[in-house]
Biotite code that builds the C-alpha atoms (Angstrom):
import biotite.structure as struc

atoms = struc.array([
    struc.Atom([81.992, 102.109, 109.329], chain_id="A", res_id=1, res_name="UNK", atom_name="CA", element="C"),
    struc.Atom([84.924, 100.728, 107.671], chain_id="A", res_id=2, res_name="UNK", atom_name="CA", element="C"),
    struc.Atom([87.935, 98.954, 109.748], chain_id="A", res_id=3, res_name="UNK", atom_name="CA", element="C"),
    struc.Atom([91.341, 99.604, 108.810], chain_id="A", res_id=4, res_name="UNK", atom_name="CA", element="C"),
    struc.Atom([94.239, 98.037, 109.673], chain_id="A", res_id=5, res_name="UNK", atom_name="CA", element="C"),
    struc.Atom([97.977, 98.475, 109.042], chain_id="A", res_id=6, res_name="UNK", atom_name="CA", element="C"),
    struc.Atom([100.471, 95.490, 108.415], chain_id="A", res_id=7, res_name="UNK", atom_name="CA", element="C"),
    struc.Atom([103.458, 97.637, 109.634], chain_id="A", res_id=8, res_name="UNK", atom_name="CA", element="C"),
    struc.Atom([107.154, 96.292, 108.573], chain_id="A", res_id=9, res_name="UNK", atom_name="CA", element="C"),
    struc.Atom([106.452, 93.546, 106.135], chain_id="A", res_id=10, res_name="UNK", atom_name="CA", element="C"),
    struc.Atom([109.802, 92.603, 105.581], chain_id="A", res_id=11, res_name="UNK", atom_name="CA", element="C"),
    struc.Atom([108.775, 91.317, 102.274], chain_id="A", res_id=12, res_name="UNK", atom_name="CA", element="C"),
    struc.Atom([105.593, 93.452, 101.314], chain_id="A", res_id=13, res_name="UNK", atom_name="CA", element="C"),
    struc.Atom([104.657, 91.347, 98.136], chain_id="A", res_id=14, res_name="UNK", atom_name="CA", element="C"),
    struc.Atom([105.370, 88.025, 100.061], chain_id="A", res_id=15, res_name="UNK", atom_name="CA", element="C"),
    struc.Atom([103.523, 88.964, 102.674], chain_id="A", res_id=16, res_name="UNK", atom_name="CA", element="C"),
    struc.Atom([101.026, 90.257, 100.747], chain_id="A", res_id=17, res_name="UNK", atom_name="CA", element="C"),
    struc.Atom([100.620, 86.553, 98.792], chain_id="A", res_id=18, res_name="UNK", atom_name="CA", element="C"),
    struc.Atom([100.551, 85.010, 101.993], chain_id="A", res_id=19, res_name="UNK", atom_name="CA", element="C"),
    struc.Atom([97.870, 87.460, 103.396], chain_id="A", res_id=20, res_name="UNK", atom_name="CA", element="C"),
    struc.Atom([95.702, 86.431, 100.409], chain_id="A", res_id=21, res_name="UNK", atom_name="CA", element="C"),
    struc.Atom([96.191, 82.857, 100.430], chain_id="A", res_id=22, res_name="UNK", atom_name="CA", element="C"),
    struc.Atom([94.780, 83.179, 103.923], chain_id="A", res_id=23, res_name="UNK", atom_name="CA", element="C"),
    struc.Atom([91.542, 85.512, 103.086], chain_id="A", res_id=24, res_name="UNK", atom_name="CA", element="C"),
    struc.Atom([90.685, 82.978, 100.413], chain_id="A", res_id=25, res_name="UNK", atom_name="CA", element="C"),
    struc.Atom([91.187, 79.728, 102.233], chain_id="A", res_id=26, res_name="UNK", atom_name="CA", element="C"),
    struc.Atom([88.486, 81.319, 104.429], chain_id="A", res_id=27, res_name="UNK", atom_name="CA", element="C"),
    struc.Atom([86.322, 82.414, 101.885], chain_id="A", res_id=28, res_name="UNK", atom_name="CA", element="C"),
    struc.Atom([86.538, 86.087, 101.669], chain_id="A", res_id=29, res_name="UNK", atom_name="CA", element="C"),
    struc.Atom([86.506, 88.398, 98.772], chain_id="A", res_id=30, res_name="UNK", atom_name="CA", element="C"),
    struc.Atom([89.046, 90.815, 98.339], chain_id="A", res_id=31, res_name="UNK", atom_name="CA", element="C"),
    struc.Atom([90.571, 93.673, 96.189], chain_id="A", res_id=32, res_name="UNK", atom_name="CA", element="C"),
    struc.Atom([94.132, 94.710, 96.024], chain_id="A", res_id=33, res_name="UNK", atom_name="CA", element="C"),
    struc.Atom([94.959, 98.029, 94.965], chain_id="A", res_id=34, res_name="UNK", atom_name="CA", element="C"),
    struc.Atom([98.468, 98.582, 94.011], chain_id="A", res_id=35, res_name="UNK", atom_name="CA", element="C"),
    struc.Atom([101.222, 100.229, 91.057], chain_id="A", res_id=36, res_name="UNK", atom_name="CA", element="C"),
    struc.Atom([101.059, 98.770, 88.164], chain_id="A", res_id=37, res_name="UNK", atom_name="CA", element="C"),
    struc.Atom([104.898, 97.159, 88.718], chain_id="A", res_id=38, res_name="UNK", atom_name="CA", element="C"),
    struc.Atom([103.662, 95.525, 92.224], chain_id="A", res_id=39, res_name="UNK", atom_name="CA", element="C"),
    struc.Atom([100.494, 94.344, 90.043], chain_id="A", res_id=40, res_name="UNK", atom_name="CA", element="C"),
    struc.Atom([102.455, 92.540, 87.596], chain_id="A", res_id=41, res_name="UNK", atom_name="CA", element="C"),
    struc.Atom([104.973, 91.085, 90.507], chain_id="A", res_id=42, res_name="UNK", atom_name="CA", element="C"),
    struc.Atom([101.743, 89.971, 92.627], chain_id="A", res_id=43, res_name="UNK", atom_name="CA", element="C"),
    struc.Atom([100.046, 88.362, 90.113], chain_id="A", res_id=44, res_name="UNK", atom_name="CA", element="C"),
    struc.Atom([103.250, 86.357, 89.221], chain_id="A", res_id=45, res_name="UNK", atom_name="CA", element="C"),
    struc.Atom([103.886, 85.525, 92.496], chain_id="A", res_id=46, res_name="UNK", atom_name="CA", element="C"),
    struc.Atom([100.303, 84.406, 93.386], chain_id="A", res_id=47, res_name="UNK", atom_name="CA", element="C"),
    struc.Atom([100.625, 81.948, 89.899], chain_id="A", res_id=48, res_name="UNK", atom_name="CA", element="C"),
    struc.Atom([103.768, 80.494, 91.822], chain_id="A", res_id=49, res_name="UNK", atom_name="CA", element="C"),
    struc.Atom([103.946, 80.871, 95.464], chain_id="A", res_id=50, res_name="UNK", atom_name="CA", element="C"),
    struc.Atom([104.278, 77.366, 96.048], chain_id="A", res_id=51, res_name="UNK", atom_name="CA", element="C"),
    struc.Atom([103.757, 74.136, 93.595], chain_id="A", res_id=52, res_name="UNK", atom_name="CA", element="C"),
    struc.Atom([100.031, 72.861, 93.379], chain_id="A", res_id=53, res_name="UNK", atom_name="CA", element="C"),
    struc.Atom([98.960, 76.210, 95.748], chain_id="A", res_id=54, res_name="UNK", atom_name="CA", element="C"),
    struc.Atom([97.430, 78.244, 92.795], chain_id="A", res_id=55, res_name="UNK", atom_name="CA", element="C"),
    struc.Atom([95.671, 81.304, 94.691], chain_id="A", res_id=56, res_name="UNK", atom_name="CA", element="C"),
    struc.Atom([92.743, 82.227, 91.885], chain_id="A", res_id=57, res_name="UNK", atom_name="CA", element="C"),
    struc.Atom([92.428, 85.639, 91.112], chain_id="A", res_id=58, res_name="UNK", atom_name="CA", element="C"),
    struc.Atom([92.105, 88.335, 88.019], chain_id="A", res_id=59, res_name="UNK", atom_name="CA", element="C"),
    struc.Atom([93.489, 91.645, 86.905], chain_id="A", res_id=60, res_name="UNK", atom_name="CA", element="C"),
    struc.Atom([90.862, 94.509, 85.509], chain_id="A", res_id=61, res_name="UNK", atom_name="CA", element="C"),
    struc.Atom([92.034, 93.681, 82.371], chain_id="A", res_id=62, res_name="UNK", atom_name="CA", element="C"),
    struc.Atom([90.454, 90.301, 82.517], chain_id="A", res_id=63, res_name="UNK", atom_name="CA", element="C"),
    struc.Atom([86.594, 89.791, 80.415], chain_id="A", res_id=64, res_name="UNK", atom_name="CA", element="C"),
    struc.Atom([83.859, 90.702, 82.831], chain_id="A", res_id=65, res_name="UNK", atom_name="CA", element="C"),
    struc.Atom([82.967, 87.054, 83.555], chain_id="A", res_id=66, res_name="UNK", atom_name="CA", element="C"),
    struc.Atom([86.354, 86.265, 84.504], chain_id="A", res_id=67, res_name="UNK", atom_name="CA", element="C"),
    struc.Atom([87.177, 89.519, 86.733], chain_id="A", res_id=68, res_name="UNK", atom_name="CA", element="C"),
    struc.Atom([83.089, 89.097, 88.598], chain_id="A", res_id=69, res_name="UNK", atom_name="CA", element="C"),
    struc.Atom([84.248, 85.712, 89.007], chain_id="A", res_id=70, res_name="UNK", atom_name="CA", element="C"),
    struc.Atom([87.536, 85.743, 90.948], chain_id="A", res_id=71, res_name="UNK", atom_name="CA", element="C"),
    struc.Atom([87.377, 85.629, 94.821], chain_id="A", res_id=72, res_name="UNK", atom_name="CA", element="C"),
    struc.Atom([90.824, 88.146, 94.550], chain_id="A", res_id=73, res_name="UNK", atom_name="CA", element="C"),
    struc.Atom([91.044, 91.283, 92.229], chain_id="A", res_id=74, res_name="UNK", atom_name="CA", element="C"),
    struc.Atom([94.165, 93.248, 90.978], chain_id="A", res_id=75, res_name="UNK", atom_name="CA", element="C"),
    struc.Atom([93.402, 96.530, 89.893], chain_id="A", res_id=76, res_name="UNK", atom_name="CA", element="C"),
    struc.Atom([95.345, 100.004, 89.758], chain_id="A", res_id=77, res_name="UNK", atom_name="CA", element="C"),
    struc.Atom([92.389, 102.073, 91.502], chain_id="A", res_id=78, res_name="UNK", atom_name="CA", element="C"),
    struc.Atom([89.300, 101.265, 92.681], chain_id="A", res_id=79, res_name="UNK", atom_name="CA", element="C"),
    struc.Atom([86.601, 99.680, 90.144], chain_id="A", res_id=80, res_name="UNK", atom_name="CA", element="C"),
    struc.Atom([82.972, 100.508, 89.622], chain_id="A", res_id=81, res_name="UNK", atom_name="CA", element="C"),
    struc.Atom([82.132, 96.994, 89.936], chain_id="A", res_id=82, res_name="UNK", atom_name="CA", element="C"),
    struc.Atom([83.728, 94.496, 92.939], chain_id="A", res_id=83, res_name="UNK", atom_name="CA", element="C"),
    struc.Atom([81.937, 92.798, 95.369], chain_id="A", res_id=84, res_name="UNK", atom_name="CA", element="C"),
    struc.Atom([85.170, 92.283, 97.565], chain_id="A", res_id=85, res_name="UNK", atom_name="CA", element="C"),
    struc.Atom([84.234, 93.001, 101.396], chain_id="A", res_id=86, res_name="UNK", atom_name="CA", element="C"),
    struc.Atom([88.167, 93.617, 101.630], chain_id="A", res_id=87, res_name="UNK", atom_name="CA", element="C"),
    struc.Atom([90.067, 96.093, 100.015], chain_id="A", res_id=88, res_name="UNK", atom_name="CA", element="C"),
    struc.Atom([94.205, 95.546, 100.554], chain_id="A", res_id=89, res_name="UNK", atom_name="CA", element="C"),
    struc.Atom([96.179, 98.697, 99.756], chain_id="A", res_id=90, res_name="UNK", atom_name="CA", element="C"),
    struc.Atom([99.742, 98.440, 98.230], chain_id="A", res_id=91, res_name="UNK", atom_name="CA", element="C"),
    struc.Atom([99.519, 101.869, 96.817], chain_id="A", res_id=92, res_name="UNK", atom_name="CA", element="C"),
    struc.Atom([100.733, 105.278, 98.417], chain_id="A", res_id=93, res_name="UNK", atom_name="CA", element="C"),
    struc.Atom([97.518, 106.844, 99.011], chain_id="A", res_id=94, res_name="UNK", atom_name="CA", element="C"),
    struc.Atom([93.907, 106.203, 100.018], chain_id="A", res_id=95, res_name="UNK", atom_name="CA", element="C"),
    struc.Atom([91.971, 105.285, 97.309], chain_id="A", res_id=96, res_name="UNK", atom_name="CA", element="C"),
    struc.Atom([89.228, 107.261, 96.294], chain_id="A", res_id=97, res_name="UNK", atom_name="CA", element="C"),
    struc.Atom([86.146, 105.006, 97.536], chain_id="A", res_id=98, res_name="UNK", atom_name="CA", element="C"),
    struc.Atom([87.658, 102.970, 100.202], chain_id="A", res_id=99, res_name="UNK", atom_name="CA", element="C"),
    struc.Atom([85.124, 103.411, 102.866], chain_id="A", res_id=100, res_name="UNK", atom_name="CA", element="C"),
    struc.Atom([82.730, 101.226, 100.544], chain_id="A", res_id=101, res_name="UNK", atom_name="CA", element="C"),
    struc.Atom([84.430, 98.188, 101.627], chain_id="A", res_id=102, res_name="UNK", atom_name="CA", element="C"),
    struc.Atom([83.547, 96.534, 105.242], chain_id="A", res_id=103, res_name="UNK", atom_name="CA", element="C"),
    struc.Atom([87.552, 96.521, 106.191], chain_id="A", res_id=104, res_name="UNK", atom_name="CA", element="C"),
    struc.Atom([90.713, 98.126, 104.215], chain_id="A", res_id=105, res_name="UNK", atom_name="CA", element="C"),
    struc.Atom([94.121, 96.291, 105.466], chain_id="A", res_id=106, res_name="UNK", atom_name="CA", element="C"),
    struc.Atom([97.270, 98.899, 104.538], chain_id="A", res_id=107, res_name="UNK", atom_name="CA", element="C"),
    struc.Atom([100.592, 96.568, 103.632], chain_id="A", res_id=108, res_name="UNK", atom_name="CA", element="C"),
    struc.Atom([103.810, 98.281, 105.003], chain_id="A", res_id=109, res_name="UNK", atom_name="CA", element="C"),
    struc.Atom([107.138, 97.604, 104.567], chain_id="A", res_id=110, res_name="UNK", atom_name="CA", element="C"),
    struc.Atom([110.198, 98.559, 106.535], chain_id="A", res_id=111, res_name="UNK", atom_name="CA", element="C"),
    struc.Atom([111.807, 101.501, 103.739], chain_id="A", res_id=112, res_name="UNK", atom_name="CA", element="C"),
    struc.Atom([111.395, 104.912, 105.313], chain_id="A", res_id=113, res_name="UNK", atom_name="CA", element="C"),
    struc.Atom([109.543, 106.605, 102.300], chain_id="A", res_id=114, res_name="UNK", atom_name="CA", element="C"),
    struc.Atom([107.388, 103.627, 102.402], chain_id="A", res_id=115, res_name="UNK", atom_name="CA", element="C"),
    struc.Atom([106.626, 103.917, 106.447], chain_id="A", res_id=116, res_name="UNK", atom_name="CA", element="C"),
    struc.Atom([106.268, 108.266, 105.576], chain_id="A", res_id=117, res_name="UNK", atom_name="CA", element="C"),
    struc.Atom([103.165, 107.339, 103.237], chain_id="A", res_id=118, res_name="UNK", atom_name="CA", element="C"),
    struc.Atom([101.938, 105.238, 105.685], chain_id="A", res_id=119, res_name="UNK", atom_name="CA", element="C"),
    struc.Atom([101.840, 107.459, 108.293], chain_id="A", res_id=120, res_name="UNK", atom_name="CA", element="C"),
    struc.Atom([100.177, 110.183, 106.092], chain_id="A", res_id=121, res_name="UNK", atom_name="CA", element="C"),
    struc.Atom([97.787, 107.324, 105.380], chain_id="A", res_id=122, res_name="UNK", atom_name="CA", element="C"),
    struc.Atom([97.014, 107.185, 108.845], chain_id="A", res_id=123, res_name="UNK", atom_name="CA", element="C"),
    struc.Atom([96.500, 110.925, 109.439], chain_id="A", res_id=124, res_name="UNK", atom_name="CA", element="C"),
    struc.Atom([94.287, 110.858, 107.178], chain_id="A", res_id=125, res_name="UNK", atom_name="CA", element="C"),
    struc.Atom([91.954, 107.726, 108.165], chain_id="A", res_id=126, res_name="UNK", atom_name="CA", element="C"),
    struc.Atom([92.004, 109.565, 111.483], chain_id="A", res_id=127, res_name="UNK", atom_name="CA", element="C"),
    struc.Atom([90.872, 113.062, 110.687], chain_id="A", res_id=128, res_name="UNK", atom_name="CA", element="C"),
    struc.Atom([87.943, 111.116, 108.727], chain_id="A", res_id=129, res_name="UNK", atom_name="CA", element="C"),
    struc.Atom([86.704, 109.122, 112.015], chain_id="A", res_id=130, res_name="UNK", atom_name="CA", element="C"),
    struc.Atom([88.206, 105.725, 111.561], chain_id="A", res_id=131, res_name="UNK", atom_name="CA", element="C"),
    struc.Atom([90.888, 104.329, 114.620], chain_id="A", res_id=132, res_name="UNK", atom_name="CA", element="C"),
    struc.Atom([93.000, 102.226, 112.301], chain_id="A", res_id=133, res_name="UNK", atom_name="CA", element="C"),
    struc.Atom([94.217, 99.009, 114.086], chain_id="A", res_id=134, res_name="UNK", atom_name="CA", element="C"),
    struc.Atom([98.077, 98.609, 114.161], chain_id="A", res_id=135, res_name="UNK", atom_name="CA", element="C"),
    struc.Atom([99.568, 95.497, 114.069], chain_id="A", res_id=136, res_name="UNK", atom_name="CA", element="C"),
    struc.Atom([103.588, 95.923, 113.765], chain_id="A", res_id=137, res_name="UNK", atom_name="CA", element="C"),
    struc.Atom([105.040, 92.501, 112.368], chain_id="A", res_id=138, res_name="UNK", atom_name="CA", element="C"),
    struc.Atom([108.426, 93.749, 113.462], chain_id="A", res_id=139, res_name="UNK", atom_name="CA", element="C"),
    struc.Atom([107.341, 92.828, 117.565], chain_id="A", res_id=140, res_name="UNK", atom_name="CA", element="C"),
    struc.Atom([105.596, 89.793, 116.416], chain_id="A", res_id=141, res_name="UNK", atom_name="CA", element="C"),
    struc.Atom([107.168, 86.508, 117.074], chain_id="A", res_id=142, res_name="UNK", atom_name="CA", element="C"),
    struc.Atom([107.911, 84.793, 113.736], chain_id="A", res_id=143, res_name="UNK", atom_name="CA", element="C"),
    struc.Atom([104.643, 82.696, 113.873], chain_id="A", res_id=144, res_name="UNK", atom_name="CA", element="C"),
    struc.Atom([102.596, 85.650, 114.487], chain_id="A", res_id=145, res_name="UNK", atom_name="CA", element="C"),
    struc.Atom([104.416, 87.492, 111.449], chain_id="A", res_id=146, res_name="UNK", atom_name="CA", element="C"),
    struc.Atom([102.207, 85.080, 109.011], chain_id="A", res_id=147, res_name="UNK", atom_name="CA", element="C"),
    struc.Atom([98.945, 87.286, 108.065], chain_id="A", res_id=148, res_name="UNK", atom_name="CA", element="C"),
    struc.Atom([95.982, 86.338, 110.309], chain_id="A", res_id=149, res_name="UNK", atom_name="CA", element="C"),
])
């Protein structure tokens, strides 16, 4: 069964998000990030120039094939017929359609109120389908802890 977990209060949901990945892939993992086409654009961007030398590789659907089958992180809009991420990581405001074919879905949430309402419907929603999503609120967390891990 998939695991799910929610990132709650990312004070800086993109940042966070780019230091989330940066993570995954230093350890090897495959992952897909869902998210609006304006968060898309700012996450690709950002993973380009989070740091100097510290180029996270990844590629948007709109990549050629080789590329996209290729890149150990994939930006999309919705989910693709073809990824073999493990890890899908969900910036949108829904569940995508198809989630429960990855091994472990991790929800990004940041701190606005509409944001934290789509969450929780989110939620109600993994529950009601089986799955006990794991919280992890990076609002308690001391500011070590608040680094994805």
């Amino acid at each position: 069964m998939t695991e799910v977990a929610f990132h709650f209060n990312a004070p800086d949901k993109l940042g966070y998000a780019c230091r989330l990945l940066r993570k995954a892939y230093q350890r090897g993992a495959r992952l897909l990030v869902v998210a609006d086409e304006s968060d898309r654009l700012a996450l690709d961007t950002a993973l380009w120039t989070m740091a100097p030398g510290a180029f996270i590789p990844h590629s948007s659907a709109s990549d050629p094939d080789h590329v996209w089958s290729r890149s150990p992180i994939q930006l999309a809009g919705s989910l693709p017929v073809q990824s073999d991420a493990t890890v899908l990581v969900n910036l949108c405001s829904e569940v995508p359609s198809g989630f429960d074919n990855y091994a472990r879905v991790i929800e990004v949430v940041s701190g606005s109120d509409l944001d934290r309402q789509q969450a929780r419907e989110r939620w109600k929603f993994y529950k009601a389908n089986g799955i006990e999503p794991q919280r992890h609120d990076l609002q308690l967390a001391s500011p070590e802890s608040r680094k994805p891990g």
